[in-house]
TITOR-67035 format. One record per residue (C-alpha): residue in three letters; x, y, z. Coordinates in Angstrom, 2 decimals. Example, Ala and Ser with C-alpha at 12.3 -4.5 7.8 and 13.67 -1.06 7.14 Angstrom:
# TITOR-67035
residu = ala | east = 12.30 | north = -4.50 | up = 7.80
residu = ser | east = 13.67 | north = -1.06 | up = 7.14
# end
This chain:
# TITOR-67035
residu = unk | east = -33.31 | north = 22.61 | up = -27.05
residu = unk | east = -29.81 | north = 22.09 | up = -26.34
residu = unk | east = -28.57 | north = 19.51 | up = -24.84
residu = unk | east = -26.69 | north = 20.35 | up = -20.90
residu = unk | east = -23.40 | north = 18.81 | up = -20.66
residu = unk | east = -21.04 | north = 18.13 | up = -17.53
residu = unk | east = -17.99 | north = 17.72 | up = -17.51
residu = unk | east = -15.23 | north = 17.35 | up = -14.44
residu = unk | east = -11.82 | north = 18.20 | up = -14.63
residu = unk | east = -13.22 | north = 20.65 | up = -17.75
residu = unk | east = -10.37 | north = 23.05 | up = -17.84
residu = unk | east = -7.24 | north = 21.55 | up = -19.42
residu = unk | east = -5.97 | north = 18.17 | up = -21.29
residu = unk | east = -9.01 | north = 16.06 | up = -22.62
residu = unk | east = -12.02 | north = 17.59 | up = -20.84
residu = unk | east = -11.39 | north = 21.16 | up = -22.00
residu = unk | east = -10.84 | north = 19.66 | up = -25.93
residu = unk | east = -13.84 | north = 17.91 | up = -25.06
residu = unk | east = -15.61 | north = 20.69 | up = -23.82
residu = unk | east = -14.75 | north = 23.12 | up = -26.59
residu = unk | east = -15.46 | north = 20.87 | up = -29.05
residu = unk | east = -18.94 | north = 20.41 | up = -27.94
residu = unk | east = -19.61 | north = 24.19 | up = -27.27
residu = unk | east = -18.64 | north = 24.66 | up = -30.78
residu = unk | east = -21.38 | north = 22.00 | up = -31.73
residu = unk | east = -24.26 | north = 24.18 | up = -29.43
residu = unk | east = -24.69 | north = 22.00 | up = -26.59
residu = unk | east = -24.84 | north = 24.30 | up = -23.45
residu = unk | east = -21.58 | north = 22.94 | up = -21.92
residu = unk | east = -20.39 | north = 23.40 | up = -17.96
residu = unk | east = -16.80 | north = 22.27 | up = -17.08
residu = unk | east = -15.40 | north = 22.20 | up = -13.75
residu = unk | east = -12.02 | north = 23.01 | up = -12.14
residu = unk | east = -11.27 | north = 22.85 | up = -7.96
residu = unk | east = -9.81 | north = 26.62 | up = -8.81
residu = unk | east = -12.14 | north = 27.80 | up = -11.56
residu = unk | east = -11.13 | north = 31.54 | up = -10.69
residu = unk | east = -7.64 | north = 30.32 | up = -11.86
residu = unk | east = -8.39 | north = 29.66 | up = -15.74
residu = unk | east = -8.56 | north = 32.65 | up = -17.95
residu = unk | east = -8.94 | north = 31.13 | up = -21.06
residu = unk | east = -12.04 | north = 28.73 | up = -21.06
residu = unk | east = -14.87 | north = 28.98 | up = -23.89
residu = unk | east = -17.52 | north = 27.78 | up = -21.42
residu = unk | east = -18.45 | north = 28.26 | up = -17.91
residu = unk | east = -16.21 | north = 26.18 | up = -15.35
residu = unk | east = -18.18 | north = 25.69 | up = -12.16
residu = unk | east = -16.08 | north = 24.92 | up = -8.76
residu = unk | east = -15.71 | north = 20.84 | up = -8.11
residu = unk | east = -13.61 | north = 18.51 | up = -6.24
residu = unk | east = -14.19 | north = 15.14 | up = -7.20
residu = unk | east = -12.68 | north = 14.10 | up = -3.45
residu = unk | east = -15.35 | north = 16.44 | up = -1.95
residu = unk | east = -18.74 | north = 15.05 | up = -2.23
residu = unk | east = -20.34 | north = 18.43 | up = -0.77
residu = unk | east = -18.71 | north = 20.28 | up = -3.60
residu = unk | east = -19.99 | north = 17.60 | up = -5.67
residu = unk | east = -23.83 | north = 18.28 | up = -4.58
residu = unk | east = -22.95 | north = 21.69 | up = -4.82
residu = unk | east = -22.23 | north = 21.69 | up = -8.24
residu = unk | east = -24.34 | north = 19.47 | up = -9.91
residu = unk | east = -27.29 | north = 21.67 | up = -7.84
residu = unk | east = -26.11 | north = 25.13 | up = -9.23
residu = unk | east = -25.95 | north = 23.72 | up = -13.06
residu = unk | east = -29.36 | north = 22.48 | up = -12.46
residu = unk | east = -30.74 | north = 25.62 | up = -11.09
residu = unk | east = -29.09 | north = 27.31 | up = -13.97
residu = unk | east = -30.13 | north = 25.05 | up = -17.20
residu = unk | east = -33.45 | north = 23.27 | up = -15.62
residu = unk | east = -31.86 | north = 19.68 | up = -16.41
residu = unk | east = -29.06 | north = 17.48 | up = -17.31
residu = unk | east = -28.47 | north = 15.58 | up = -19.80
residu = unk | east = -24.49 | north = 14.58 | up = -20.18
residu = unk | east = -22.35 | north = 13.72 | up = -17.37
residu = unk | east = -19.04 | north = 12.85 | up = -18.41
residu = unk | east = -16.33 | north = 11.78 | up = -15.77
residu = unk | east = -13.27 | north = 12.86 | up = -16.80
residu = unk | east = -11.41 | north = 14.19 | up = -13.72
residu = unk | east = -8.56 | north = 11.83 | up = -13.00
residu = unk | east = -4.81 | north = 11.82 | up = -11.62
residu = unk | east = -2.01 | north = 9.35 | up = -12.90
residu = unk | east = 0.46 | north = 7.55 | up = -10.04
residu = unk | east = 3.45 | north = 5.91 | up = -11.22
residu = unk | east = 5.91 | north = 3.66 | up = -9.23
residu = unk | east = 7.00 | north = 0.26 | up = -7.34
residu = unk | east = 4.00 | north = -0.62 | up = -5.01
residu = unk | east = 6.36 | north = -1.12 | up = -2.46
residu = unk | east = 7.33 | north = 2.49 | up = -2.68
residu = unk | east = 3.94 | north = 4.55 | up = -3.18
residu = unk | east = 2.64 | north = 6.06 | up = 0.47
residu = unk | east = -0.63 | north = 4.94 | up = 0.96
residu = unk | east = -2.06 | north = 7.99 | up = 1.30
residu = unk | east = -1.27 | north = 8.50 | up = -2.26
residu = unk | east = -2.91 | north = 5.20 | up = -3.43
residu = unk | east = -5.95 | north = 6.16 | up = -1.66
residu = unk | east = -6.04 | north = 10.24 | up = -2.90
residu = unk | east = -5.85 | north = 8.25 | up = -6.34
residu = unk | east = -8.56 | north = 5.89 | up = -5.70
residu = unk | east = -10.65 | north = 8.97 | up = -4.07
residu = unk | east = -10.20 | north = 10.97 | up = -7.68
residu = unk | east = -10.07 | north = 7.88 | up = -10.10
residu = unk | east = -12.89 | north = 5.90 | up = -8.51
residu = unk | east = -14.76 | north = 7.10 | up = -5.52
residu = unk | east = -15.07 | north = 10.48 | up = -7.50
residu = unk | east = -16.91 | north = 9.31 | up = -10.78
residu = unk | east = -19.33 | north = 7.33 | up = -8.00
residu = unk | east = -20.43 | north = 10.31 | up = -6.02
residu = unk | east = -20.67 | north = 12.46 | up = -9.10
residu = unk | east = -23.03 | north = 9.49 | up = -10.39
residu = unk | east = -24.67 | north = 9.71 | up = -7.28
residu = unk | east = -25.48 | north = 13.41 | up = -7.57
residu = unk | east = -27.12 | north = 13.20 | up = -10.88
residu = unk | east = -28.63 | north = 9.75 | up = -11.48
residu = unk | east = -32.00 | north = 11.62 | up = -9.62
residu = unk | east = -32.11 | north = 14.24 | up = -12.11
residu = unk | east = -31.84 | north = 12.22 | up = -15.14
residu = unk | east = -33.92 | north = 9.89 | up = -13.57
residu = unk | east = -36.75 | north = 12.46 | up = -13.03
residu = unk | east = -36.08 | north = 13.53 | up = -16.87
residu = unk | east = -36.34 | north = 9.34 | up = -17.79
residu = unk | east = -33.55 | north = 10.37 | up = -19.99
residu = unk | east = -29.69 | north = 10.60 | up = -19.27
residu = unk | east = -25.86 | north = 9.70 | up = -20.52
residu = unk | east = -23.33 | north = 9.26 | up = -18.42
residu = unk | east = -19.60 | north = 8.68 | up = -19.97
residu = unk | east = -17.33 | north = 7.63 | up = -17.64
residu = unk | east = -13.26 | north = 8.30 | up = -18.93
residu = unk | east = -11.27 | north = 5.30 | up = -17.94
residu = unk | east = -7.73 | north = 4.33 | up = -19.54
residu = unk | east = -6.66 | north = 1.23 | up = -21.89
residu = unk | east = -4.13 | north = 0.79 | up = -18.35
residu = unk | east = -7.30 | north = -0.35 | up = -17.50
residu = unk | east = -7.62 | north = -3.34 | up = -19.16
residu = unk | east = -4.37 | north = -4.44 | up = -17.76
residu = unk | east = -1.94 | north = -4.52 | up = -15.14
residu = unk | east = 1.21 | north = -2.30 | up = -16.04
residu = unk | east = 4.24 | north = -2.15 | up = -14.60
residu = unk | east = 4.54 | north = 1.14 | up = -12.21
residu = unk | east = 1.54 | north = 1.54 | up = -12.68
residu = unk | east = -0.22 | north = -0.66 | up = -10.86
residu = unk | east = -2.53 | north = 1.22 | up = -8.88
residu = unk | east = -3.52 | north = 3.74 | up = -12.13
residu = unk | east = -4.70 | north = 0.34 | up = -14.09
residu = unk | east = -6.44 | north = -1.30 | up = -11.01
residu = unk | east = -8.54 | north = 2.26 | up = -10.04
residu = unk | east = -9.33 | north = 3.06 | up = -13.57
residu = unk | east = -10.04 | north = -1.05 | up = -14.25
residu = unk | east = -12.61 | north = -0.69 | up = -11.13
residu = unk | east = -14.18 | north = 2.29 | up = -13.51
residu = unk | east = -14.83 | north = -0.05 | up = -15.92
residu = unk | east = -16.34 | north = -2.69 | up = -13.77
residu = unk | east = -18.52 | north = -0.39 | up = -12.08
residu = unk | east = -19.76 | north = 1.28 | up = -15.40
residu = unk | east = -20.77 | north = -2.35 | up = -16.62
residu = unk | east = -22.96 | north = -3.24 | up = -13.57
residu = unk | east = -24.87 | north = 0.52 | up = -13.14
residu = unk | east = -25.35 | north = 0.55 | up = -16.93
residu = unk | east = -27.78 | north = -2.62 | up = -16.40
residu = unk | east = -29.24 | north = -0.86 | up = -12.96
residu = unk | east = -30.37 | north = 2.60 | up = -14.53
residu = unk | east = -31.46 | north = 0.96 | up = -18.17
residu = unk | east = -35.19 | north = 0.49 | up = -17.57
residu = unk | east = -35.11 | north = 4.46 | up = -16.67
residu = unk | east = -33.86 | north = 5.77 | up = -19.95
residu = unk | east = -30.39 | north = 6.26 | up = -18.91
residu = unk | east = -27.45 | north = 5.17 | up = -20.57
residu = unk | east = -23.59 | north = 4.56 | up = -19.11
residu = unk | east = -21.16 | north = 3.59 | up = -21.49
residu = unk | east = -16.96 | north = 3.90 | up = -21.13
residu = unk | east = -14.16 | north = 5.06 | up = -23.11
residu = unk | east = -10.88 | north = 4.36 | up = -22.53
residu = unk | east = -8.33 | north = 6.27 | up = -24.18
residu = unk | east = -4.60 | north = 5.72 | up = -24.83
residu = unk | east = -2.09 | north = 7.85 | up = -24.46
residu = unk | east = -2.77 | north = 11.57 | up = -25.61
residu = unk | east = -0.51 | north = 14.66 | up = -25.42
residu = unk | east = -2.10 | north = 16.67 | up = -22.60
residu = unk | east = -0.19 | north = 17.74 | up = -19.53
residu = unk | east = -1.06 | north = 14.37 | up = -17.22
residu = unk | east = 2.31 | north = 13.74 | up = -16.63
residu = unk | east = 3.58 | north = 16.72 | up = -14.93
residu = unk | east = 0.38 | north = 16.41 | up = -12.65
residu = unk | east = 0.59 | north = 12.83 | up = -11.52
residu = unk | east = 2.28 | north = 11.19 | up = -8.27
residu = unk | east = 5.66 | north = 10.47 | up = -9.19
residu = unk | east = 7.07 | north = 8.12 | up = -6.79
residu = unk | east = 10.74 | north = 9.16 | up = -6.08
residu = unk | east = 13.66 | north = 7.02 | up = -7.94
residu = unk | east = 15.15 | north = 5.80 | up = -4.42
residu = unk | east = 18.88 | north = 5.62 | up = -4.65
residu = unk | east = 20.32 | north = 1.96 | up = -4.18
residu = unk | east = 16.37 | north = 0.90 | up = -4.46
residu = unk | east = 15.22 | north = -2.61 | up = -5.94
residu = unk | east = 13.91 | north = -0.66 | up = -8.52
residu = unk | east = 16.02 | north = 2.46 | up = -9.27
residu = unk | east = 16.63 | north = 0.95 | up = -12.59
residu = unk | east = 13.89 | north = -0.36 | up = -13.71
residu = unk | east = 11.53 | north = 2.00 | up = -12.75
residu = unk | east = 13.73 | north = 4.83 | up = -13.85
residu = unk | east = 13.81 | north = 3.54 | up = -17.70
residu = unk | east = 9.86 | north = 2.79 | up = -17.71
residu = unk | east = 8.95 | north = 6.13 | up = -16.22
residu = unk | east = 11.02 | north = 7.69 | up = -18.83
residu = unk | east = 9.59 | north = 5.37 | up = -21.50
residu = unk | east = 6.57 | north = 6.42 | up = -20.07
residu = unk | east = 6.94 | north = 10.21 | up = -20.43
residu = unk | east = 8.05 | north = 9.95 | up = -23.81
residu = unk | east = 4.55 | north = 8.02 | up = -24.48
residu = unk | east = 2.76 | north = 11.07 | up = -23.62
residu = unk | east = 5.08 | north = 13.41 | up = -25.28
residu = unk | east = 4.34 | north = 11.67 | up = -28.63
residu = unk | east = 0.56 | north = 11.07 | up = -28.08
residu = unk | east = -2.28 | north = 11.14 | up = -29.99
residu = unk | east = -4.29 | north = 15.07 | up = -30.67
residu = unk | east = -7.04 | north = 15.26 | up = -27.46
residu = unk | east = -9.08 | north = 16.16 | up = -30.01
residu = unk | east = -9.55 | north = 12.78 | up = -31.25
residu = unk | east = -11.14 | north = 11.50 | up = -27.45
residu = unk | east = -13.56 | north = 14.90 | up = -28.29
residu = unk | east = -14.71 | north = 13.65 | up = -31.44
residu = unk | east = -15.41 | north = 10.40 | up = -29.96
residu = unk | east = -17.14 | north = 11.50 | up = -27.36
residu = unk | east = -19.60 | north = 13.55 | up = -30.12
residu = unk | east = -20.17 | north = 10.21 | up = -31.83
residu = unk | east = -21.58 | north = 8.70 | up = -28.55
residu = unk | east = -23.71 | north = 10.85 | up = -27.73
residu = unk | east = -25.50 | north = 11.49 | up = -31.12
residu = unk | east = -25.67 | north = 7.42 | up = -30.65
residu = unk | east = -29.25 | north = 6.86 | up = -29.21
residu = unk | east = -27.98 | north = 3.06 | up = -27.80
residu = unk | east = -24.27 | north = 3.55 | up = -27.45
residu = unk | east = -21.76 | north = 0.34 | up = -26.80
residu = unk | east = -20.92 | north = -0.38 | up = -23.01
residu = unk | east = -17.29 | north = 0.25 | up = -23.79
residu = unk | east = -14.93 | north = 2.38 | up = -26.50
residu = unk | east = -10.97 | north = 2.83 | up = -26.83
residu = unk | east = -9.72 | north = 5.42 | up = -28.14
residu = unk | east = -6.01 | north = 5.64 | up = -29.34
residu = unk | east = -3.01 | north = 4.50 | up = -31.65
residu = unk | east = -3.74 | north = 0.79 | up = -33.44
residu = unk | east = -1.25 | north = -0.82 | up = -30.75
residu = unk | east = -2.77 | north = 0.56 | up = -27.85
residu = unk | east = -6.28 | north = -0.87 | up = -28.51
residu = unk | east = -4.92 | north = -4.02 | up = -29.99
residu = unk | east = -3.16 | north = -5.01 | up = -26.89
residu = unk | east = -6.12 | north = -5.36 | up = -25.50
residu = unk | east = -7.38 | north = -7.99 | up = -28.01
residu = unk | east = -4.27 | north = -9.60 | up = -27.61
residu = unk | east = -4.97 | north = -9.69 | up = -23.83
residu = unk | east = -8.04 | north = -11.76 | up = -24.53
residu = unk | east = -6.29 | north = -14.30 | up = -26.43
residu = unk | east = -2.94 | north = -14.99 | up = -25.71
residu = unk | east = -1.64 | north = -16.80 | up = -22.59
residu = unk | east = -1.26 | north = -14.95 | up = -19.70
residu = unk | east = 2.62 | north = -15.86 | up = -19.41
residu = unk | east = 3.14 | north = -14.97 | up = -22.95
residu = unk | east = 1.11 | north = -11.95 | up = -22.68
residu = unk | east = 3.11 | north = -11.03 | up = -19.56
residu = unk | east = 6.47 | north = -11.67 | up = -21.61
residu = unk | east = 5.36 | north = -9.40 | up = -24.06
residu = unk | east = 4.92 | north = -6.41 | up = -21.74
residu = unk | east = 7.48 | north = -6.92 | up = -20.02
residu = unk | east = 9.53 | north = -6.73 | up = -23.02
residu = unk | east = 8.15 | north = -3.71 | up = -24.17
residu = unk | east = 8.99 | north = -2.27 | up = -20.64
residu = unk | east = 12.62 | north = -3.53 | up = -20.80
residu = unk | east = 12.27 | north = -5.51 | up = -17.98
# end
């Protein structure tokens, strides 16, 4: 029987490589899109989802379940990127971040945990971000809502064990997929604090997704997981550097570490 997969925010960047490439491997695969009616072009079904909405949410999950009889792959891949000073980002636009990033991922979690709890059997894959694992500059609220992700994956992971499910996390680098012309933008203020800086690390930033990694590679990943019958509670995915500041995270000092970014930054 082939396995049902989920997967939000299914019908561009990572979740429709992801998608594809496990359609292509026979798993029965349903993506999701807030304007499914919108995408022409999509291998598998895309079923209408707003991450923000937790009635759509129910919605969803309920019609795929009615359609395939179970559940057996959630992953969480909707997300938006915010960039800018703190000082400068409305806070309606930290929260609509938080509300996609974080509160999202819970509420889909939420919806399906009963299913794959009825089933004893379950994966859930939650897509965070090496920002993450790290404070960045302008991008402070991306790193902390996709670093509460990875907190939050950690603690249900040990929750839902006993019932056959499994959470784990992957956090990918930066890929070439069209993030950047969807995220928050805060505006380059003239005569701002931070018209400079900001203005060279958003454009350093850009040019980071520009020159990223194949999505494909976060799709092949995600194959390897799931044939994995006790997967590891957290994977990165992306170029050596990427993943290795992260171990240099761990054991540098935090001033040094600091430095270091704030080198790469130009700062």
């Amino acid at each position: 029987m082939n396995k049902v997969v989920l997967i939000t925010g299914g019908s561009s960047g990572i979740g429709k490589s992801i998608g594809e490439f496990l359609h292509h491997k026979g798993f029965e695969v349903y993506g999701t899109s807030r304007n499914p009616e919108r995408v022409l072009n999509s291998v598998f079904p895309l079923v209408a989802l707003d991450v923000r909405n937790v009635d759509s949410i129910q919605a969803a999950v309920a019609k795929i379940i009615a359609t395939s009889g179970r559940l057996d792959i959630v992953i969480n891949n909707a997300g938006v990127g915010i960039t800018g000073p703190l000082e400068e980002i409305p806070t309606a636009e930290i929260k609509n971040n938080f509300e996609t990033n974080f509160f999202g991922p819970i509420e889909v979690m939420k919806a399906v945990l009963p299913q794959m709890r009825s089933q004893k059997s379950g994966l859930i894959i939650n897509i965070t971000s090496i920002a993450g694992y790290m404070g960045l500059p302008y991008r402070s609220v991306y790193s902390a809502s996709k670093g509460a992700l990875e907190l939050i994956t950690e603690a249900v992971r040990m929750e839902v064990k006993s019932m056959g499910i499994q959470l784990t996390n992957i956090a990918p680098g930066d890929f070439a997929t069209n993030i950047a012309s969807g995220r928050f933008h805060a505006p380059l203020l003239k005569n701002s604090a931070y018209e400079i800086p900001y203005g060279n690390t958003l454009k350093l930033m850009d040019e980071h997704v520009d020159s990223g990694s194949n999505p494909n590679e976060m799709a092949e990943a995600v194959y390897q997981i799931i044939q994995n019958p006790s997967p590891r509670i957290h994977y990165k995915v992306g170029a050596f550097m990427q993943k290795f500041s992260i171990v240099l995270k761990r054991i540098l000092p935090d001033k040094m570490y600091e430095k270091m970014l704030m080198n790469h930054f130009n700062l």
